[in-house]
C-alpha positions in Angstrom: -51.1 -18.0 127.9 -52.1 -14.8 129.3 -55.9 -14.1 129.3 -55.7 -11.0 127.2 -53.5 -13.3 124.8 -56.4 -15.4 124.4 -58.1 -16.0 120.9 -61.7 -14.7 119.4 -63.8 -17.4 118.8 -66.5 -16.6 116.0 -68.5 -18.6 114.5 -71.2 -18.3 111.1 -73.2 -20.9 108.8 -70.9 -20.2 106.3 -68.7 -17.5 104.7 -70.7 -14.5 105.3 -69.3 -14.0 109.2 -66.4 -13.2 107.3 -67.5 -9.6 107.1 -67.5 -9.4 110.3 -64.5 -11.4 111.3 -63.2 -8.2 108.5 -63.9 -5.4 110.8 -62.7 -7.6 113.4 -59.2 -7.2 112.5 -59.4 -4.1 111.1 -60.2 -2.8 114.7 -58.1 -4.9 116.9 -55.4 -5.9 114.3 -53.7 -7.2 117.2 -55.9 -10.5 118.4 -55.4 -13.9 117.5 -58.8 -15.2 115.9 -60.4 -18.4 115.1 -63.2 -18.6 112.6 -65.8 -21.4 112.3 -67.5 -21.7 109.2 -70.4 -24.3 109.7 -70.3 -24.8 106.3 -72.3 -28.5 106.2 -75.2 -27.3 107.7 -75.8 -24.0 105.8 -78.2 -21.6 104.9 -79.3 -21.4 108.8 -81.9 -18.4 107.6 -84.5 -20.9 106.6 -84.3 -23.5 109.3 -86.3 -23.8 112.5 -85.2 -21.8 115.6 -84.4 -25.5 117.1 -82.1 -26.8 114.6 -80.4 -23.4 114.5 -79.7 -23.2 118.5 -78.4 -26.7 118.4 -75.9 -25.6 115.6 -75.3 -23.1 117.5 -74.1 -24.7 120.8 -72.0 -27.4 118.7 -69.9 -24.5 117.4 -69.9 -22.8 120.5 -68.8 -25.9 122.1 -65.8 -26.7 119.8 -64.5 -23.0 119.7 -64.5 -23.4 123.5 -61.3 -26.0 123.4 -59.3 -23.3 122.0 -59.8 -21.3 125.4 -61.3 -18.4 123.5 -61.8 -15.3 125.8 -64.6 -13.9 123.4 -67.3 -15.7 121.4 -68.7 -13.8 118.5 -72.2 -15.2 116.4 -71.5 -13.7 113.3 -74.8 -14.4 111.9 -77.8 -13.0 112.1 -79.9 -16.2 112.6 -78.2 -17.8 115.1 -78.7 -14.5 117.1 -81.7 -13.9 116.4 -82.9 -17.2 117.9 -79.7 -18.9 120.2 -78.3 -15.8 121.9 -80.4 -16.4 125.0 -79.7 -20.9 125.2 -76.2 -19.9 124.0 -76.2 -17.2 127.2 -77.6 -19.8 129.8 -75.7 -22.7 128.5 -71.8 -20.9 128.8 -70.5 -18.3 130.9 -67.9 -16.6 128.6 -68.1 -13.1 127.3 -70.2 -13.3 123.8 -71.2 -11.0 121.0 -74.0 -11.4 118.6 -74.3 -8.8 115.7 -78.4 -7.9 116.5 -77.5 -6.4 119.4 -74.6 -4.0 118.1 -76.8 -2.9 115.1 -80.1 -2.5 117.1 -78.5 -0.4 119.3 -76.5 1.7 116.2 -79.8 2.1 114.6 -81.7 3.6 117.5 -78.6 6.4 117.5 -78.7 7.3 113.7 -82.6 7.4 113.4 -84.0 11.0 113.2 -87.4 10.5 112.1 -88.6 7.1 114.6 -88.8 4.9 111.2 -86.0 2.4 111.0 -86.2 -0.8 108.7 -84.7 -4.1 109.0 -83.5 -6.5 106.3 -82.3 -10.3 106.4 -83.3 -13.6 106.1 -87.0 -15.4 106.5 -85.9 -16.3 109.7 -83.9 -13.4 110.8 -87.2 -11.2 110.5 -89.4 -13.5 111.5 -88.4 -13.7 114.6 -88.6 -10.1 115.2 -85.0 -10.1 117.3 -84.3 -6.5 115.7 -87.5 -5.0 116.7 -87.3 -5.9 120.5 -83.8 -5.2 120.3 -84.8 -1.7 119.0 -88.2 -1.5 121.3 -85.9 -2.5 124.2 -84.0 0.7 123.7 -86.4 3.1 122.3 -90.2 2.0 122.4 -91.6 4.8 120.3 -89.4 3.6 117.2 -91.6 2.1 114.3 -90.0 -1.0 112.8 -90.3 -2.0 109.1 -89.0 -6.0 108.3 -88.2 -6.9 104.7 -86.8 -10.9 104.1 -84.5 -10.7 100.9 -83.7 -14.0 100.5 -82.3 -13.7 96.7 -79.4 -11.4 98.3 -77.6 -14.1 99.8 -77.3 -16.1 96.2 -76.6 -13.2 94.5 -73.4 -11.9 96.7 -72.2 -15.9 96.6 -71.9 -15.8 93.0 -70.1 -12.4 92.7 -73.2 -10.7 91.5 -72.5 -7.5 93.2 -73.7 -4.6 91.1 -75.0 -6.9 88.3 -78.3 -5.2 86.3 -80.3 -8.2 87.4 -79.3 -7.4 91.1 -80.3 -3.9 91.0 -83.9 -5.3 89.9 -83.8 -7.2 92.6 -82.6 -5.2 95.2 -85.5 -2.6 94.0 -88.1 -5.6 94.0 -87.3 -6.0 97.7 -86.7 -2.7 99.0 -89.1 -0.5 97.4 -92.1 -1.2 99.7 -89.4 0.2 102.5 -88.8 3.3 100.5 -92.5 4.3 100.5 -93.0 3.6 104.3 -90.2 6.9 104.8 -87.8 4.9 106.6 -84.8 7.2 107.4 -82.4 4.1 108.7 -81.6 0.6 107.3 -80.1 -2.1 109.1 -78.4 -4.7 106.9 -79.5 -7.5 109.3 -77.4 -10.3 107.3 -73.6 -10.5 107.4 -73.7 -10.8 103.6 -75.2 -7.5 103.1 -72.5 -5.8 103.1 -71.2 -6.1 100.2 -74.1 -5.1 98.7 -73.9 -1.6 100.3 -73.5 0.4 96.9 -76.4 -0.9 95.3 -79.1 -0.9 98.5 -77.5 2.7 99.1 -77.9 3.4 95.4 -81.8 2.2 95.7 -82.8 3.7 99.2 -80.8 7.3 97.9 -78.8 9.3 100.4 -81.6 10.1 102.7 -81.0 7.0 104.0 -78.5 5.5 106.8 -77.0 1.5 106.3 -76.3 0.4 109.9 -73.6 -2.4 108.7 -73.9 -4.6 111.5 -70.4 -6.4 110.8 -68.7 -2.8 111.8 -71.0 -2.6 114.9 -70.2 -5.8 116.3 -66.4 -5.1 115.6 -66.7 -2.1 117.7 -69.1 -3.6 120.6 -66.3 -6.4 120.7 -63.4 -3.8 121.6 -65.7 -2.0 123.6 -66.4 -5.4 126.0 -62.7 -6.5 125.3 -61.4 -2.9 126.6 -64.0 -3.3 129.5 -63.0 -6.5 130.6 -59.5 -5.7 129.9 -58.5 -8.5 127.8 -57.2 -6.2 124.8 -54.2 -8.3 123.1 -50.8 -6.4 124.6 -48.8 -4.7 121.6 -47.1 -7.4 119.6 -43.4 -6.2 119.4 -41.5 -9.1 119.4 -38.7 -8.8 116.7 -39.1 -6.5 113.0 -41.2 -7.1 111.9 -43.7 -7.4 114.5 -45.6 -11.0 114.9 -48.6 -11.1 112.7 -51.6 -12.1 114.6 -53.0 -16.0 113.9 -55.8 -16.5 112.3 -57.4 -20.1 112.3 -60.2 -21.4 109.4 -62.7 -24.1 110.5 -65.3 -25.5 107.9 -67.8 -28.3 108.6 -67.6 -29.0 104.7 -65.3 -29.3 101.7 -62.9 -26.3 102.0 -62.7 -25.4 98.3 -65.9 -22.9 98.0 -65.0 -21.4 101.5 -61.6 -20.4 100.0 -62.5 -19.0 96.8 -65.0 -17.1 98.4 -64.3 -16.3 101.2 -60.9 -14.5 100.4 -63.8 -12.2 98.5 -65.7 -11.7 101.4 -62.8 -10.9 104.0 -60.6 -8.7 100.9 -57.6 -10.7 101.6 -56.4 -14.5 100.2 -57.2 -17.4 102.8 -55.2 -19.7 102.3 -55.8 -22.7 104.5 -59.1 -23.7 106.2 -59.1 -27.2 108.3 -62.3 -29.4 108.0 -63.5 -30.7 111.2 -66.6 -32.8 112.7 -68.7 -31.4 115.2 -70.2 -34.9 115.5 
C-alpha cells in the first residue's frame, strides 16, 4: 500500500468524534478511515488529565497497527490534555480539533472577545485560551463548561423547549461579556448549532471545530502529500472504507451514531485495548 493510500486514524470517547469524522469525508470523500469510539471508558470530560492521556495513548496505539498515515483526536478532552504526551510518544502526523478552532477563532474575531464552551475538563484546562494567546495575545478569553449539552444531544434533545432553557442558563453570562465569537469546544456541539446560534443572535460567529479540523487535516495531508489518488477503478468508482471500533457494546454507538454522522452505520467491531 501506497503511503497516500494509507487510512485516517481518529479516535473519540464515544460518538461525538463522529462530527468530525462527518466533515472528514465530506472534504476528502476520497480516504479510507478508521474510527475508534472508546466507548467503555466514556465521558473523558470529567476525568483527570492522567486517566485521559493514558486513554489516549491506548487508542493511539491500536489505530497505529492499521498503518494510519494521519491520527486525528476528535475530542476535545483528550486534546486539551494528551496532545503534547501523544506528540512525544509517536512520530506520525496528528490533528487535534483545539488547535484548528483556536486558530479559526482568532481570524473571525473583530472585536478581541472570543468565548469558549465544552466540558469541565475541556475549560479547565485552559488549552483554548493558550491556543488563542499563542496566536493573538491581546484576545480576551471567556470559558463556559455546559456539561448538560452532552446528555441532551445523546438523547435527540436537539431543539427541545427544555434545551433552549438550558442552553440560555449556560450561555447568557457569555452574552453579557459582548463576545463576538464562539467556539463550540465539544465535538457534540454541533448539532446544537441552531439553538446556541438562536441564543447568542446573529452578532455572533460558531467556530465549529469538527469543520476546522477537517480542513487543517487536508491542509497537512496536501502538505505532506499524502492526499488519497482519485479512486477510478471500474463504474462506479470504489467507495472509500470506513472501519467502526468501540470499546463497549455496539448497539448505542449505532443508533446514535448514524444521527451524529447523517448517514446509517451499519457495522462497528468491539475490540480490547487491554
Amino acid at each position: 500500500m501506497t503511503n497516500a493510500k494509507r487510512p485516517i486514524g481518529i479516535f473519540d470517547s464515544g460518538i461525538g468524534g463522529l462530527t468530525v469524522l462527518k466533515e472528514i469525508i465530506r472534504i476528502l470523500p476520497g480516504e479510507d478511515t478508521l474510527y475508534l469510539g472508546d466507548t467503555a471508558h466514556l465521558p473523558y470530560g470529567t476525568k483527570s488529565e492522567e486517566t485521559v492521556t493514558k486513554y489516549s495513548i491506548q487508542n493511539t496505539r491500536f489505530l497505529l497497527q492499521f498503518n494510519i498515515k494521519l491520527l486525528v483526536v476528535a475530542c476535545n478532552t483528550a486534546s486539551a490534555v494528551s496532545l503534547s504526551a501523544l506528540r512525544k510518544e509517536f512520530s506520525l502526523p496528528l490533528v487535534g480539533v483545539i488547535e484548528a478552532g483556536a486558530r479559526a477563532a482568532v481570524k473571525v474575531t473583530k472585536n478581541g472577545k472570543v468565548g469558549i464552551i465544552g466540558t469541565e475538563t475541556t475549560v479547565r484546562s485552559s488549552a483554548y485560551t493558550r491556543e488563542i494567546k499563542a496566536i493573538r495575545a491581546d484576545i480576551d478569553t471567556i470559558g463556559q463548561a455546559c456539561p448538560l449539552f452532552v446528555p441532551l444531544v445523546e438523547e435527540g434533545w436537539i431543539q427541545d423547549d427544555i434545551t433552549l432553557s438550558i442552553v440560555e442558563r449556560y450561555l447568557t453570562p457569555l452574552k453579557k461579556e459582548g463576545i463576538d465569537t464562539l467556539v463550540l469546544g465539544c465535538t457534540h456541539y454541533p448539532l446544537l448549532k441552531k439553538t446556541i446560534q438562536q441564543v447568542m443572535g446573529s452578532g455572533v460567529t460558531l467556530i465549529d471545530s469538527a469543520e476546522e479540523t477537517a480542513l487543517e487535516v487536508k491542509a497537512m495531508l496536501t502538505q505532506l502529500g499524502l492526499i488519497a489518488p482519485e479512486r477510478e477503478g471500474n463504474l462506479p468508482a470504489v467507495a472509500a472504507a470506513r472501519r467502526f471500533f468501540v470499546t463497549d457494546v455496539p448497539l448505542r454507538f449505532e443508533e446514535q451514531g448514524s444521527r451524529f454522522l447523517g448517514e446509517k452505520i451499519s457495522t462497528v467491531e468491539r475490540i480490547d485495548l487491554g
